[in-house]
N, C-alpha and C positions, 0 to 999 in steps of 0.2 A: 247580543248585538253582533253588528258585523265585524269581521277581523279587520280588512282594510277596503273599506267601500270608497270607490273612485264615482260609481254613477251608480245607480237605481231607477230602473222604470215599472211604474206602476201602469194596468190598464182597468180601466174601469168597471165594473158589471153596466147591465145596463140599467138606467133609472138614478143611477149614483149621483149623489151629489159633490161636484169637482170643492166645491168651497170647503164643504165639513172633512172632505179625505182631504183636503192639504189640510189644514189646521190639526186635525185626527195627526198625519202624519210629524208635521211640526213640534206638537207636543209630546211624541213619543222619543222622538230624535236632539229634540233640542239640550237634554242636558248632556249628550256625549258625543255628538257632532258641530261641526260648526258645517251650516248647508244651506241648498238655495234651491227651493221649489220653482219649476218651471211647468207651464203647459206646454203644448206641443207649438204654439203660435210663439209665444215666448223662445222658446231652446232654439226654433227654426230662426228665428231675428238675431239671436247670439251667434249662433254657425254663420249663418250670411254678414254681419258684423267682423266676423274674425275673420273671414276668406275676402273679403272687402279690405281690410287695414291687409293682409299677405297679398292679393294681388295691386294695392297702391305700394307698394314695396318694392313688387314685380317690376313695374309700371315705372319705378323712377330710376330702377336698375338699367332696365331698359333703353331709356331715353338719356340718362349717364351716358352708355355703350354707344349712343349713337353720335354723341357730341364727341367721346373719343375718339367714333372712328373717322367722321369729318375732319377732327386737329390732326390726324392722321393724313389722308389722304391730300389735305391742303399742305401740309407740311413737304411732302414727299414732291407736291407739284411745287412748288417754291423752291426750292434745291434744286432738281430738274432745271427750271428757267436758270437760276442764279450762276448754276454751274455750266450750264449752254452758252449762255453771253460770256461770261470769262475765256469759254474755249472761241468763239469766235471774235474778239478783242485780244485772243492771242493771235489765232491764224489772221488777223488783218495786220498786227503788228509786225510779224515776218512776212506778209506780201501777200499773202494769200487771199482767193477769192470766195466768194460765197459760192455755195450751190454746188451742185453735180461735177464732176472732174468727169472729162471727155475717157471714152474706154482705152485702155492701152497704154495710159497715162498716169502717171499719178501726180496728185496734187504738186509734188515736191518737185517734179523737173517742169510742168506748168509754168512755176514761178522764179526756179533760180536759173544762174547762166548753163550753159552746159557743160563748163567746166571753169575752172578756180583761175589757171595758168594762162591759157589764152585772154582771160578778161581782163586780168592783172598788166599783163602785156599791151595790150590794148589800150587800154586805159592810160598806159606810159608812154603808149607811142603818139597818140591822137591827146589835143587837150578837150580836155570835159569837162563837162558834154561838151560836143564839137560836132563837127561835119561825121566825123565817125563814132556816133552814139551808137550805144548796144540795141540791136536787133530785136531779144529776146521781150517774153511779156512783162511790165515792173509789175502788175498786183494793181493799177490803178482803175 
């Protein structure tokens, strides 16, 4: 007998009869193997069975992957907005305005006096708001 038989293919002569060579086979092999005779139509339906269940395998892996990569991508857009609105509910909270800052400018002197000491003064000399309100832009 064989030392370790994993497969065996038999080919036929011609005229053979497939029924009596498996049985022939069957009863030669049966008391020291345990085995499973295929035809060719048979073995091909097994391969295409097992490559069928690995590629529905493939297939869920795949569609997995995709559903991560959307909770991803959504995820990453939600943080984005959540953390844009915080930053612009901060800059309206200190005066600041939406949009583009004129060139040569920046946002920060845009919106506050132009200096601390002159406004402070102001402010003590004239009542306010008064006929002498600040000049500058408030953010409104």
């Amino acid at each position: 007998m064989l030392a370790s038989p994993n497969g065996l293919f038999i080919t036929l002569d011609e005229g053979a009869d497939p029924g009596a060579v498996r049985a022939s086979i069957r009863q030669i092999l049966a008391p020291a193997y345990v085995f499973k005779v295929f035809d060719p139509d048979e073995l091909s339906d097994q391969v295409g069975s097992q490559a069928d269940r690995m590629l529905a395998v493939l297939y869920g892996l795949l569609g997995l992957s995709i559903v991560i990569a959307i909770l991803g991508i959504v995820n990453t857009l939600v943080l984005s907005v959540s953390e844009r609105v915080r930053e612009i509910g901060l800059m309206r909270a200190v005066g600041l305005r939406a949009g583009p800052s004129s060139p040569g400018r920046s946002s920060a002197s845009r919106s506050s006096p132009p200096s601390t000491a002159p406004s402070w003064a102001r402010a003590r000399a004239c009542s306010w708001p008064g006929p002498c309100a600040p000049s500058w832009p408030t953010g409104a």
